[in-house]
N, C-alpha and C positions, 0 to 999 in steps of 0.2 A: 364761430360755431360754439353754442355753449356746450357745454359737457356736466356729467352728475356723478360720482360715485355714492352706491347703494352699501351701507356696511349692515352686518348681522343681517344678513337674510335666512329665516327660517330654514332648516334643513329639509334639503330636497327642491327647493324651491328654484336651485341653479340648472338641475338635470330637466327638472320639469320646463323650464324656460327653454332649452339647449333641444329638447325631442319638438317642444310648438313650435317650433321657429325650423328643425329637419321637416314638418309634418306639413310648414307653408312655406317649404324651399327657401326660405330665408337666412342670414346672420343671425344668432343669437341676438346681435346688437341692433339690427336691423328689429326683430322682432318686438323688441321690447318700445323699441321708438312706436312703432305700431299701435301696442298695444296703447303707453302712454297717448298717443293722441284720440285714441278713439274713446279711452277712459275721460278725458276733456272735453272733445265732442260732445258727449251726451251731458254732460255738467250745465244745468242752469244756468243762466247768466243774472246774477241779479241785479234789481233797479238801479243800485249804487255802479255796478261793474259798468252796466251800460251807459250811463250817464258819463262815466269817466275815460269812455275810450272812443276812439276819433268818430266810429257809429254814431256816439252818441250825441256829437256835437249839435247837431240838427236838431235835437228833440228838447221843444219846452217842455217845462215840468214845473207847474204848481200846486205845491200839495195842499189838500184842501184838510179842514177841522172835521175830526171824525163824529162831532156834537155826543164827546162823553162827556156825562158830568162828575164832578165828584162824589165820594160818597163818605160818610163819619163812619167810624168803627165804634163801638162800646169797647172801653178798657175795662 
């Protein structure tokens, strides 16, 4: 099981954790795992992530030229 310690957390920020967590019957620690996952959940995945995690294994992926050209600048 991994584990995190959070240091300097804003003030107020421990009571405020300690009442959401009495408010959905939970552990304080409990509640925080909570929140953490569900703050993940909603987290994008992106092309890179997926590609590199066993989901991805399955999926070709050939990225095609986006037909930009170059362009000169005046100095």
């Amino acid at each position: 099981m991994e584990q995190i310690l959070i240091r300097n957390l804003p003030p107020g920020t421990k009571a405020a954790l300690r009442r959401h967590a009495e408010q959905h019957h939970r552990s304080m620690e409990a509640e925080v795992r909570r929140i953490l996952a569900d703050a993940l959940q909603h987290q994008p995945e992106s092309l890179v992530d997926l590609l590199a995690s066993d989901e991805g294994a399955d999926i070709e992926f050939t990225p095609q030229r986006l037909g930009l050209g170059t362009r000169t600048t005046d100095l």
